[in-house]
Backbone as a printed PyTorch tensor [residue, N CA C, xyz], in Angstrom:
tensor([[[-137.7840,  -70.2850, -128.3660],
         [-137.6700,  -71.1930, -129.4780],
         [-138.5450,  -72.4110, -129.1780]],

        [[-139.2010,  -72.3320, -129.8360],
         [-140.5460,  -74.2270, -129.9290],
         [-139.6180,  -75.4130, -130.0460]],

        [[-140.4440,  -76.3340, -129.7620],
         [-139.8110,  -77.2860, -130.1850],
         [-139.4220,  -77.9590, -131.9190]],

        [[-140.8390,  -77.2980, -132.8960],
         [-140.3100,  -77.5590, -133.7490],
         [-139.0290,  -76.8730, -134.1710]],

        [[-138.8870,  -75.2080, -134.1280],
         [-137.7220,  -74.8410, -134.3210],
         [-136.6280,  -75.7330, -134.2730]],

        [[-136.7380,  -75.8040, -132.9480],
         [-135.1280,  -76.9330, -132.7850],
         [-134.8120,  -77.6560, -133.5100]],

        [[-136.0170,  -79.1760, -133.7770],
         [-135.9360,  -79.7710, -134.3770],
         [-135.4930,  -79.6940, -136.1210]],

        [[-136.3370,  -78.4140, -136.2350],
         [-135.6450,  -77.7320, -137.9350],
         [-134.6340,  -77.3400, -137.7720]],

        [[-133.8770,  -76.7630, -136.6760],
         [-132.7410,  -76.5770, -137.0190],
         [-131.6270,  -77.7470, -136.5700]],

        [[-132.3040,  -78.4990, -135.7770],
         [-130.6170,  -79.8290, -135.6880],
         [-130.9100,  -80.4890, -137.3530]],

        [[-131.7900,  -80.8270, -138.0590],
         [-131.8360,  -81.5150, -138.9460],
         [-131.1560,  -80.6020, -140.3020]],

        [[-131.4980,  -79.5610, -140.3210],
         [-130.2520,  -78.7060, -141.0670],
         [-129.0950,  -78.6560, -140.5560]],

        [[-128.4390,  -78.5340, -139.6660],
         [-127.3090,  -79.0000, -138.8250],
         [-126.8610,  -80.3460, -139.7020]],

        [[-127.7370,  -81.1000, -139.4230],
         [-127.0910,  -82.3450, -139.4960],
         [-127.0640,  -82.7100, -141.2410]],

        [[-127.8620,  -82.3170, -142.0530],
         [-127.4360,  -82.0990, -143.7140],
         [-126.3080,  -81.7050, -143.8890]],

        [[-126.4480,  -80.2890, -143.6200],
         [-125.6020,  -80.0060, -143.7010],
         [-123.6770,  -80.5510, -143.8080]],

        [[-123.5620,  -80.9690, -142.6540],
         [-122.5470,  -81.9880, -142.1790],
         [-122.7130,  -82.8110, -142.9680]],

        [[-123.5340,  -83.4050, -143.6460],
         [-123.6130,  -84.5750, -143.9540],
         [-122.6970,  -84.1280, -145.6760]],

        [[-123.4750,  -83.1630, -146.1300],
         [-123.1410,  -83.0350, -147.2160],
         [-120.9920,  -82.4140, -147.2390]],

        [[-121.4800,  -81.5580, -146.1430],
         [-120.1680,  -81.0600, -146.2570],
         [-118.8530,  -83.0750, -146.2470]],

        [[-118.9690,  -83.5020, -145.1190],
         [-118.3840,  -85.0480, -145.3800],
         [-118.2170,  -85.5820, -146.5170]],

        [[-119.4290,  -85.6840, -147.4870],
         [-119.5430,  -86.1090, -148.6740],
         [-118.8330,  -85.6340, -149.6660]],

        [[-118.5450,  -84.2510, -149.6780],
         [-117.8130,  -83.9360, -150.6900],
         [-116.2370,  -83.5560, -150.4360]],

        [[-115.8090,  -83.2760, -149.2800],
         [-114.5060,  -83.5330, -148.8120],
         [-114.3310,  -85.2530, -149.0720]],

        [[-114.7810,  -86.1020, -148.6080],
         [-114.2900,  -87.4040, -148.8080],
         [-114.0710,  -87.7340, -150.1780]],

        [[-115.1100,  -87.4160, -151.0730],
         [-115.2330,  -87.2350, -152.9530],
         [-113.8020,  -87.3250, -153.8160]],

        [[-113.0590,  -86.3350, -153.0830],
         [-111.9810,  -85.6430, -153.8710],
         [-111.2710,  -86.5210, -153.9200]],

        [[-110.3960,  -86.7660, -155.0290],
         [-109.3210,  -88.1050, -156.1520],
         [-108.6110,  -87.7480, -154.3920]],

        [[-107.2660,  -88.4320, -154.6480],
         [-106.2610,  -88.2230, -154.0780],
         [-105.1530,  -87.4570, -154.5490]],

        [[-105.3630,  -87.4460, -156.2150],
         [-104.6260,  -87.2480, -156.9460],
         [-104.1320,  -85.2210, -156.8500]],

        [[-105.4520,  -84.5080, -156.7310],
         [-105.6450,  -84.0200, -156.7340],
         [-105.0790,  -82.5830, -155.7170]],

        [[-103.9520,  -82.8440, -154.9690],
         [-103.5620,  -82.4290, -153.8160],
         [-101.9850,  -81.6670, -154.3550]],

        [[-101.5940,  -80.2380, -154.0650],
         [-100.6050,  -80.0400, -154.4920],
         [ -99.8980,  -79.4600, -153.0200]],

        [[ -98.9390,  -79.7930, -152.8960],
         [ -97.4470,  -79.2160, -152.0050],
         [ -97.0350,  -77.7580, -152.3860]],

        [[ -97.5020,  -76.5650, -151.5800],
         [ -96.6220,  -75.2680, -151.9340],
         [ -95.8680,  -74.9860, -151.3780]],

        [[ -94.7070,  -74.3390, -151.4960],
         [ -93.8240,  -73.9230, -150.5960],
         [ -93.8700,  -72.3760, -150.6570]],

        [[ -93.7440,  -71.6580, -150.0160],
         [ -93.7180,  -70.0070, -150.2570],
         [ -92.7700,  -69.5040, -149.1050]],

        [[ -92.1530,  -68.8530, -149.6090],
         [ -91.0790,  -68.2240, -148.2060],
         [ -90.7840,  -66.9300, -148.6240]],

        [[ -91.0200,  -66.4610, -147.6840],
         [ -91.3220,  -64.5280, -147.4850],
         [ -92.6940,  -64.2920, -148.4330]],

        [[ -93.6420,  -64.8960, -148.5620],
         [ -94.4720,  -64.5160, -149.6650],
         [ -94.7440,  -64.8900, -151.0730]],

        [[ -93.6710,  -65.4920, -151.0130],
         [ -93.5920,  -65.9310, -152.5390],
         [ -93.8170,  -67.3480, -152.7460]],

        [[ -94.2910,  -68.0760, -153.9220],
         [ -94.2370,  -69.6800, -154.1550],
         [ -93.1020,  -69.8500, -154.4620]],

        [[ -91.9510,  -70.7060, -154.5230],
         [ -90.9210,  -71.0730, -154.7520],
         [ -90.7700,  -72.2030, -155.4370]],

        [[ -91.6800,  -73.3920, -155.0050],
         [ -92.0970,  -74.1410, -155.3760],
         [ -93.4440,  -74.8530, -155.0150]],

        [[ -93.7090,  -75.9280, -155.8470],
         [ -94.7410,  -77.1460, -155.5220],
         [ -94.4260,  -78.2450, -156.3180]],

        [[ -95.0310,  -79.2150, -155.5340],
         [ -94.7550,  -80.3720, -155.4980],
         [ -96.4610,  -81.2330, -155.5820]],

        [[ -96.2820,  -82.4990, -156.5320],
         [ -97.5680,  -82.9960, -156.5540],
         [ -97.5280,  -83.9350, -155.1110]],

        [[ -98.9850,  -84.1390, -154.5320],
         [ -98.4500,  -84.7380, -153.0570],
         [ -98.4620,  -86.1840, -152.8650]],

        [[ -99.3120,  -86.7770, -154.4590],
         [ -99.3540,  -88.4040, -154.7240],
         [ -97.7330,  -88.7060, -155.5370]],

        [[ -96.5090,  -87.8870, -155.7380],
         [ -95.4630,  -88.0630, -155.9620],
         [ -94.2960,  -88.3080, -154.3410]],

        [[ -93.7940,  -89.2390, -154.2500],
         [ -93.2110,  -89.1690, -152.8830],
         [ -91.8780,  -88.2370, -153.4720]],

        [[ -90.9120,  -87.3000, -152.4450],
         [ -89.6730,  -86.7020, -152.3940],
         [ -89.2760,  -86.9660, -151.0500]],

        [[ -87.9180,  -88.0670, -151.1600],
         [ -87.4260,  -88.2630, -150.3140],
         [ -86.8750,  -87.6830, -149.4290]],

        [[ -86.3980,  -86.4440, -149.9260],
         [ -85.5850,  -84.9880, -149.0800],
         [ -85.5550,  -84.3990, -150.4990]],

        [[ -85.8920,  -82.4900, -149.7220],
         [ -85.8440,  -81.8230, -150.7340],
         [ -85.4760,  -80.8020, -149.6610]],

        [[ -84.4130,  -80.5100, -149.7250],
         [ -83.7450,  -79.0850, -149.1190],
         [ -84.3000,  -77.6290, -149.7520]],

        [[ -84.9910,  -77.3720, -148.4450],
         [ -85.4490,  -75.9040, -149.2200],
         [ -84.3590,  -74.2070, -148.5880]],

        [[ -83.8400,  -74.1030, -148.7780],
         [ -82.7750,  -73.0840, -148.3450],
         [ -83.0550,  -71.4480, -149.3140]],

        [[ -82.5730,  -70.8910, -148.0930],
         [ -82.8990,  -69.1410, -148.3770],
         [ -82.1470,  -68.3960, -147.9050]],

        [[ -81.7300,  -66.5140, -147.6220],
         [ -81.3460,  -66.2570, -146.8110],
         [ -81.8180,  -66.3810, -145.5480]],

        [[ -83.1840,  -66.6580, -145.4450],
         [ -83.5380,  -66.9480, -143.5090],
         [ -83.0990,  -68.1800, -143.4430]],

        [[ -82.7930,  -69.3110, -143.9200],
         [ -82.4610,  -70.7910, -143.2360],
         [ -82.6260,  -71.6330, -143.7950]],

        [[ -82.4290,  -73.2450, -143.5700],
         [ -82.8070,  -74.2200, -144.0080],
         [ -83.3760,  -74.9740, -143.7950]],

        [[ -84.3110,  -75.4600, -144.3460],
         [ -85.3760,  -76.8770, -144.1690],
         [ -85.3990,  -78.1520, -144.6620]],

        [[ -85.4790,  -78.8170, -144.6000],
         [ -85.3090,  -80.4030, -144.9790],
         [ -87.0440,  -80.7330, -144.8180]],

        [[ -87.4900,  -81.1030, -146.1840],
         [ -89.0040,  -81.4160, -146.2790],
         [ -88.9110,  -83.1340, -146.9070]],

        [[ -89.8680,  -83.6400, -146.3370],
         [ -90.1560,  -85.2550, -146.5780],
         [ -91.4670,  -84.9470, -147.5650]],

        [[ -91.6290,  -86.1120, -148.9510],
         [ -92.9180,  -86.2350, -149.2640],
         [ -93.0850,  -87.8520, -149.3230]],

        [[ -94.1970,  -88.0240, -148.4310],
         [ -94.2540,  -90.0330, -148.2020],
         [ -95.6930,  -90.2670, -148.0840]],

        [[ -95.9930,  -90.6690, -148.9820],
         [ -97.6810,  -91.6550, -148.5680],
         [ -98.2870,  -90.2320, -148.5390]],

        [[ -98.8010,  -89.7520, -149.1670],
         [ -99.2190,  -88.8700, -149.6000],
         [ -99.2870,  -88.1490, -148.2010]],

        [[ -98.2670,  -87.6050, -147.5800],
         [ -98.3830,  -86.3380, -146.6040],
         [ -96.6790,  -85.6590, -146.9330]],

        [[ -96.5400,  -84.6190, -146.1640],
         [ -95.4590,  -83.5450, -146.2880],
         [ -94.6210,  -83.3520, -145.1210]],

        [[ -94.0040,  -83.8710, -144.6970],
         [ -93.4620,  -83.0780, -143.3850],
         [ -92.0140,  -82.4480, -143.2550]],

        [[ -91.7230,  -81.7590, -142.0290],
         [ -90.1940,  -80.8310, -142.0730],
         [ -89.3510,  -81.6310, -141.3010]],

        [[ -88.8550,  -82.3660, -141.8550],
         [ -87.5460,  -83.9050, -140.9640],
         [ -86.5040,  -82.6410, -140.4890]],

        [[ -85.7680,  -81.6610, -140.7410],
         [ -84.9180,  -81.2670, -140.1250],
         [ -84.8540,  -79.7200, -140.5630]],

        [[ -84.8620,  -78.6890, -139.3770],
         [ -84.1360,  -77.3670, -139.7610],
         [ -83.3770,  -76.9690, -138.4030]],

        [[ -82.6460,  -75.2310, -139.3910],
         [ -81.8050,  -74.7990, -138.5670],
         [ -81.9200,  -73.8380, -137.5750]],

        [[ -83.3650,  -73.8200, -137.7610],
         [ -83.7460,  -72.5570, -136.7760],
         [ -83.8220,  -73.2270, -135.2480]],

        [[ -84.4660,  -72.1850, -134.5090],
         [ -83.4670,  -72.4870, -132.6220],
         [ -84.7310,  -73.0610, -132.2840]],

        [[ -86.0910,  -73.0840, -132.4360],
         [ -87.4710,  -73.8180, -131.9340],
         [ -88.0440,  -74.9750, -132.7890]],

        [[ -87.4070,  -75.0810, -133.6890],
         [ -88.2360,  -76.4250, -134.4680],
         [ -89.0630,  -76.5920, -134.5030]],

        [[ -90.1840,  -75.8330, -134.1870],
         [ -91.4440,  -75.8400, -133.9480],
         [ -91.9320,  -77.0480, -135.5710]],

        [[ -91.3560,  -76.0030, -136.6470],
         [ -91.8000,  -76.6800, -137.9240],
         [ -91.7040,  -78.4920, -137.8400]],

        [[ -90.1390,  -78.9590, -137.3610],
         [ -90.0300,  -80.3650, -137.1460],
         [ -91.0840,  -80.7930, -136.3570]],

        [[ -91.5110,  -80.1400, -135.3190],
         [ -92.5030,  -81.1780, -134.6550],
         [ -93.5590,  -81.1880, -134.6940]],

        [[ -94.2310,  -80.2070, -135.8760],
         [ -95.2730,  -80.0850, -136.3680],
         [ -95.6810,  -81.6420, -137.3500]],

        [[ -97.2320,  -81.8930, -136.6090],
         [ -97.6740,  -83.3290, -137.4430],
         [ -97.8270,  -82.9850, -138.9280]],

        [[ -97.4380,  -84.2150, -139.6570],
         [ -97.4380,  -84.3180, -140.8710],
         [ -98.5840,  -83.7660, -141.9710]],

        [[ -98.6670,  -82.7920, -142.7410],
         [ -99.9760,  -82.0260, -143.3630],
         [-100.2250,  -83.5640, -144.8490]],

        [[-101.4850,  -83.3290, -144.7110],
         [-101.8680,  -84.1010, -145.6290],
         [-103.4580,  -83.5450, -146.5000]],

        [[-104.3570,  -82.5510, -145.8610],
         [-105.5950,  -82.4610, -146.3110],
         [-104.9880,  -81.0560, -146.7940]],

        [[-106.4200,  -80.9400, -147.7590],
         [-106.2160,  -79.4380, -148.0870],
         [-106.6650,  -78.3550, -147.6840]],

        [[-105.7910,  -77.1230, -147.5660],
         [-105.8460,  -76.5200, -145.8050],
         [-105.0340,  -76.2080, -144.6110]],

        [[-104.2160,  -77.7450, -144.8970],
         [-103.0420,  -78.1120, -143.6100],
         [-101.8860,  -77.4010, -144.0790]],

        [[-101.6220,  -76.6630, -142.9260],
         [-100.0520,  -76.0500, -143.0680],
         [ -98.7540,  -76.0960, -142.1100]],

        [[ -97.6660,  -76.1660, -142.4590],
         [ -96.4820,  -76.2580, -141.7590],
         [ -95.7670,  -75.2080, -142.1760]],

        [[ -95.5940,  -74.4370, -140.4700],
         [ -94.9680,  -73.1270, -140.4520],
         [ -93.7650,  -73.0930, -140.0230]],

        [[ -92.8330,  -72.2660, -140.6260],
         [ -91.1480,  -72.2280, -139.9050],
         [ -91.4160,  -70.5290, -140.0650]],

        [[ -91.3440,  -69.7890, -138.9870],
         [ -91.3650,  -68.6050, -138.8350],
         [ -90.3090,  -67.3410, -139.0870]],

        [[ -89.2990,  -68.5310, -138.0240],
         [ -87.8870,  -67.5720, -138.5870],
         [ -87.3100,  -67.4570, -139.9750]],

        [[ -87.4240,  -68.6690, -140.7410],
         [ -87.4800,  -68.7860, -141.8710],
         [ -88.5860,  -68.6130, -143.1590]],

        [[ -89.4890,  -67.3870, -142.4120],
         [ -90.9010,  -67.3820, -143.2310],
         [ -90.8580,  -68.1010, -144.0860]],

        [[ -91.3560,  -69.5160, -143.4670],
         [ -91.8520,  -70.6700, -144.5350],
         [ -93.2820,  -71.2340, -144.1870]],

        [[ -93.6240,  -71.1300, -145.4810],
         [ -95.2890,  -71.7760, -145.2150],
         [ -95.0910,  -72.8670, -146.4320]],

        [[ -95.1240,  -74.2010, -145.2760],
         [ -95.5190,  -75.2520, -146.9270],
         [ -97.1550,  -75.5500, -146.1570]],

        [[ -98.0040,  -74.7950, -147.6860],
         [ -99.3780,  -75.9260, -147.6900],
         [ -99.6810,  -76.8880, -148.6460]],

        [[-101.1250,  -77.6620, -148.0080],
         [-101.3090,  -78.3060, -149.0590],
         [-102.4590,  -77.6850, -149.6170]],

        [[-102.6020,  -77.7240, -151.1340],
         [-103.4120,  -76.8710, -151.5330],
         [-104.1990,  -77.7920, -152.6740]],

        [[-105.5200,  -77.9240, -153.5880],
         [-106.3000,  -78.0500, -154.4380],
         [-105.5740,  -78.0100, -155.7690]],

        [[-105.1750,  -78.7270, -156.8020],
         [-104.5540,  -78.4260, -157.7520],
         [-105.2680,  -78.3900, -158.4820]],

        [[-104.7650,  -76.8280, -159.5840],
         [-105.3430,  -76.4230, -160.2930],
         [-105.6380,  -77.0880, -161.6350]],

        [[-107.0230,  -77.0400, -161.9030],
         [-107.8410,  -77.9390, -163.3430],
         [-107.0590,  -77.6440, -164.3720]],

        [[-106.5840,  -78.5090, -165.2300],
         [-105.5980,  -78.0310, -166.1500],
         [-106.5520,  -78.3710, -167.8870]]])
């Protein structure tokens, strides 16, 4: 590889990035939705610029206790034996997910759909 090569390719590298930044940062805030799905299914969502102080999500696998504050999501309390979900950091981008396993629960945050 030459040296120009390189050079053509860190500077596409670095567009790249640049652009990708630009348009992740772009997006409203508004724009961000809360899913909940357990065993597969949506159950619910939640807008994520709306705060929910506690919202008990319960099933036959278990129960969860979900926070919505300052636009992030997190799992304040369940009943399963690892908590993994509780000590999972707070999801806020879209992408971020919080898993409770025993309780196949996936809350993400997801892109809300253009209405």
């Amino acid at each position: 590889m030459k040296k120009g090569d390189r050079i053509l390719l860190l500077t596409a590298a670095v567009i790249a990035m640049i652009l990708f930044v630009i348009n992740t940062q772009q997006r409203p805030e508004n724009d961000k939705v809360v899913v909940i799905t357990i065993d597969g299914v949506v159950t619910q969502t939640f807008d994520l610029s709306t705060d929910v102080p506690r919202y008990d999500i319960v099933s036959e696998f278990g129960h969860n206790i979900m926070q919505i504050s300052n636009q992030t999501v997190r799992v304040t309390d369940a009943d399963c034996p690892d908590k993994i979900c509780v000590h999972t950091k707070s999801a806020k981008n879209i992408g971020d997910v919080i898993v409770c396993l025993p309780h196949r629960l996936i809350i993400s945050i997801e892109e809300a759909a253009e209405q």
